[in-house]
N, C-alpha and C positions, 0 to 999 in steps of 0.2 A: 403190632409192636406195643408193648407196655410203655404206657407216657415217660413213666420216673421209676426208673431203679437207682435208690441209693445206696444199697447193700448187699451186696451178692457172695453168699458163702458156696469155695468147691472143693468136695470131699475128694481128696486125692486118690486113695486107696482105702481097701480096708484091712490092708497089713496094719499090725500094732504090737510092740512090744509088752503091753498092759494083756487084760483080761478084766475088766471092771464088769463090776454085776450088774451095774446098771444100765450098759451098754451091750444095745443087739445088734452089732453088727457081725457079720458072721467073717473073722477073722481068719479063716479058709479058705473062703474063698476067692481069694490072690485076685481080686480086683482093683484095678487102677486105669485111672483115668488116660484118655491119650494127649500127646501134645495137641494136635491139632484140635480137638474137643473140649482141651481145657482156653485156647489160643480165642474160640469162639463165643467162651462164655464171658471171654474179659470183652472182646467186640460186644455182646450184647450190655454189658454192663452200662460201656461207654458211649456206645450208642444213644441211649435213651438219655431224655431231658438232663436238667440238673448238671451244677459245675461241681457238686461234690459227692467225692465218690468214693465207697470202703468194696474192699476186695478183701476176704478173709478167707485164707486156704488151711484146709484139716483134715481131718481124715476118719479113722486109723488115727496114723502118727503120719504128717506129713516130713520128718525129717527121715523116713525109712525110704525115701525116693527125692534125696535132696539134688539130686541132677533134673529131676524135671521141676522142683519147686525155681531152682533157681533159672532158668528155662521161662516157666511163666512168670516170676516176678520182672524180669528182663522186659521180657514182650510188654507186661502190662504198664510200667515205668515211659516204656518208648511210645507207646498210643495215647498214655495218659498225655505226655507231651505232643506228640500229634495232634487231638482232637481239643486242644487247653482246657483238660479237665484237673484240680485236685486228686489226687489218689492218694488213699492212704489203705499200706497193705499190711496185714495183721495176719501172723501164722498162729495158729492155733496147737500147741503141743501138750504133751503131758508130760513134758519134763525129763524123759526118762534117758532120751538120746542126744546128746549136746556133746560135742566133741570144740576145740580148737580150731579147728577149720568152721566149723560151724558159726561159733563166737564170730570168728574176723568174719566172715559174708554177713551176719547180721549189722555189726557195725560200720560197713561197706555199703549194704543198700539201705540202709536206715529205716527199715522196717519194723515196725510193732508185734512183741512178744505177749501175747498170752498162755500163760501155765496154770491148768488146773490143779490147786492148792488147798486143801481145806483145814490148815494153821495148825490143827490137831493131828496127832499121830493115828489117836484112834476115828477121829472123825475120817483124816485121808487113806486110815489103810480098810475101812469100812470095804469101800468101794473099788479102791485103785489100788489090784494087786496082779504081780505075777501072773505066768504061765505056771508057776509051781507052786501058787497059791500064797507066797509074799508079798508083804507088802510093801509099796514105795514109796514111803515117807519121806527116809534118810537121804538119799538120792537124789528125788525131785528137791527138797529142802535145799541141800547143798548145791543142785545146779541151778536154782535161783537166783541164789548168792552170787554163783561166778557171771550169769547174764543180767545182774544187776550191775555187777561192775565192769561189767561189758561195755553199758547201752545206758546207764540208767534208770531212774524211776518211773521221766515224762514217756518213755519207749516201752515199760512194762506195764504189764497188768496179770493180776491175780483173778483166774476165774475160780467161786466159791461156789462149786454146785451140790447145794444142801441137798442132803438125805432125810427124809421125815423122821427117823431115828435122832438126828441131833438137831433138830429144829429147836430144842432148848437151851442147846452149847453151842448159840449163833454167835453170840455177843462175844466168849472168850474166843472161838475161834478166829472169827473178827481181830481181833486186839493180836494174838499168835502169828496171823495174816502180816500184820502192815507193822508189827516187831521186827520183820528182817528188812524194811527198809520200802516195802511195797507202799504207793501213794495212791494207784488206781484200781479199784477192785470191781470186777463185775460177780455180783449175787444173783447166781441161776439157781432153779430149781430141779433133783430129780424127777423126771414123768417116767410113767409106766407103772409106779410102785404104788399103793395105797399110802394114801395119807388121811389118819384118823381127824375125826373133828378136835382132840386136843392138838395134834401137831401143827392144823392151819393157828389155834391159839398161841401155841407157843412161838410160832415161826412171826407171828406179827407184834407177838410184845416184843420180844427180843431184835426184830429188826427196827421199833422203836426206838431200844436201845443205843442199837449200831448209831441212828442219825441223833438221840439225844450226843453219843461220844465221839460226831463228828464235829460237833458245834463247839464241844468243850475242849477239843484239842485244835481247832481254830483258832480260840479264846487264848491259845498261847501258841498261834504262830504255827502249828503244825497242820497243815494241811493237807485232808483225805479224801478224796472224791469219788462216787458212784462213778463210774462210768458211763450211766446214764446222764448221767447233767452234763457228760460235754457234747451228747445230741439234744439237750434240752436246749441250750444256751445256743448252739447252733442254729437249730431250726426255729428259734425263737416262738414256739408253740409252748415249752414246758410242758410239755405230755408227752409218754412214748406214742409216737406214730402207730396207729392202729391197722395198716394196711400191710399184707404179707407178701404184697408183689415188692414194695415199698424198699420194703427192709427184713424179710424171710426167705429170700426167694433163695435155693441152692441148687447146685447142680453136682448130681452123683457120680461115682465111677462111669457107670455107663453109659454117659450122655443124658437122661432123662432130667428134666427139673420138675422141680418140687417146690411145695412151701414147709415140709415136715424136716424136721431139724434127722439127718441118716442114722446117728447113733441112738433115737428112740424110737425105733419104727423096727417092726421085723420085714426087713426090702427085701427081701424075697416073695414074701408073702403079698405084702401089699403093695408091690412097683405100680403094677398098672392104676391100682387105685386113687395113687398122691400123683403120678403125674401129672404135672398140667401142659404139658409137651415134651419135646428132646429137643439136642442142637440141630439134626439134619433136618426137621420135619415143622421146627417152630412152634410156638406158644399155641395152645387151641383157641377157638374164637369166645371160648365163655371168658377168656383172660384176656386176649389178644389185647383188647382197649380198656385197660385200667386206668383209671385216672387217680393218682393220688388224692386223700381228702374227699374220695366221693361218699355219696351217701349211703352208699350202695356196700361198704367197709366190712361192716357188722354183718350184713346180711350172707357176705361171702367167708364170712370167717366162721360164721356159723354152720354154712352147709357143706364147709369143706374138712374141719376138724374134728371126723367123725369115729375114726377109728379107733376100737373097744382098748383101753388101757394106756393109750397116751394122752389123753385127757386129765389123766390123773397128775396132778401136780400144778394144772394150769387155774386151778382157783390160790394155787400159791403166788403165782407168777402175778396174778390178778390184785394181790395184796402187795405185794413188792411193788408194781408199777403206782397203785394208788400212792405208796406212803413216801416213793420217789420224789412223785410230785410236790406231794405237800409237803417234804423234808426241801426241798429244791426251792418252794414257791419261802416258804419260812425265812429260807437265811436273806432271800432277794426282801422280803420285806424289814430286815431287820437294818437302819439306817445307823449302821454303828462300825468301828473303824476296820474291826476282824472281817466283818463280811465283805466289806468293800476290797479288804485285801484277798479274803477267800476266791469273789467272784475275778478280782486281776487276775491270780494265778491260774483261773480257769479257764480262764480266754486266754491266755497262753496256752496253755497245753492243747485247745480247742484248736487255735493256731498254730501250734506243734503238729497236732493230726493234718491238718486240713489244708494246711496253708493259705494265703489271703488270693482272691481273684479280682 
């Protein structure tokens, strides 16, 4: 058994209303997870060490199967209560499928909304388009807006997952982003796709940017947060966790887990090779005894993120987690009245996610 799982994402299916380019999942093949398969991935979650615990379900589109999502959020709600763990559970959508029944169940279980958004029209219709080759800006855009005012800003998050192509329209996208009201945004990156040595350039001035225009709209009271700094602030480490049992760990349609994020992997091809177990059969013994913080971190993330084309992207990721930090460690050392009020607001919302044990 893995010491400390603090983050467990489960791909629900790989039905999706999208067809994004940058996503292999092979949306034919009408896979989806079973109740009882997904019932034992929230037990392992809970299971292991630690009082704080994220549950992140996606897919596909996890709202194309909202009878079983809402099915496991149930179970995991009532074990989290069981075993007096924290859960905070966070679906993962793009946007595209948000009905009125939907709205009322999210602000019923008080669940965290993540929509993948990237502020521009041309930035988001890049990547996130149709089955008939449109794109879905205007849609996702507009149902933003309705589960902003849904849920709110502390309940939502913008996921911005840059394409090397706009790695120099960071900064406006950015600003496009947290225009309709968004306060938490997570910046991921494309893998699988080449990214030339100007686009690692540009993607690190410009995310300079983003946290010089996080400071200056603090400086008047508005406040914007990485997403990352309410696990910094949490784990009072201020570094992203470097361990992929930790905080990578997923588990697929098919029972299998993994530490490879499903939509940049061709899972077909490479199932047996990302596994590091399934649910009936359990974790294999090179993982069985992870120990969060060991030393041993680097060496495993080295021998196991090997496959040809998903690599690419993770010297970005690499630049993003550094300037995290140092954007995160800046405002902590700045002894002035905006920060003190930045860091309140974010032990709220931290406390929003997590709640106190």
């Amino acid at each position: 058994m893995i010491s400390e799982i603090q983050k467990l994402k489960i791909a629900l299916t790989s039905d999706c209303t999208l067809r994004c380019t940058h996503c292999n999942i092979d949306k034919e093949s009408k896979l989806t997870i079973s109740k009882e398969a997904a019932f034992k991935g929230v037990e392992l979650l809970l299971n292991s060490k630690g009082g704080y615990k994220r549950l992140e379900l996606y897919g596909g589109e996890p709202f194309l199967k909202f009878y079983l999502l809402k099915e496991i959020v149930d179970y995991a709600l009532k074990k989290a209560n069981f075993y007096k763990k924290n859960i905070s559970i966070h679906i993962a959508t793009n946007g595209t499928f948000i009905n009125d029944e939907i709205l009322k169940w999210i602000r019923e279980k008080r669940v965290f909304i993540a929509v993948s958004y990237s502020g521009s029209k041309d930035s988001h219709n890049l990547n996130r388009k149709f089955k008939n080759k449109s794109g879905s800006y205007e849609i996702v855009k507009s149902n933003i807006k309705k589960i902003l005012n849904a849920i709110g800003s502390n309940r939502f998050i913008a996921i911005y997952c840059v394409h090397p192509k706009f790695a120099n329209n960071l900064l406006e996208d950015f600003k496009k982003i947290i225009s309709i009201g968004v306060k938490i945004i997570d910046i991921e990156c494309v893998q699988g796709i080449i990214w030339k040595e100007k686009d690692y350039v540009d993607f690190e001035f410009n995310f300079k940017r983003i946290n010089q225009e996080i400071i200056k709209l603090a400086k008047k009271n508005d406040f914007i947060f990485h997403e990352g700094f309410i696990e910094f602030l949490r784990n009072k480490k201020f570094e992203a966790p470097n361990c992929p049992a930790y905080m990578d760990m997923e588990i697929y349609p098919d029972g299998k887990i993994g530490f490879y994020p499903y939509a940049f992997v061709d899972y077909e091809k490479y199932k047996d090779d990302i596994a590091i177990g399934d649910l009936d059969k359990g974790i294999i013994s090179k993982y069985k005894n992870c120990i969060y913080g060991s030393n041993l971190c680097d060496e495993c993330i080295y021998d196991y993120y090997k496959i040809k084309g998903v690599s690419e992207g993770y010297r970005a990721y690499n630049i993003r987690n550094e300037l995290l930090r140092l954007n995160f460690k800046q405002i902590l050392a700045k002894d002035e009245l905006y920060t003190k009020k930045y860091l309140v607001k974010l032990a709220k919302i931290m406390n929003f996610f997590y709640g106190s044990i």
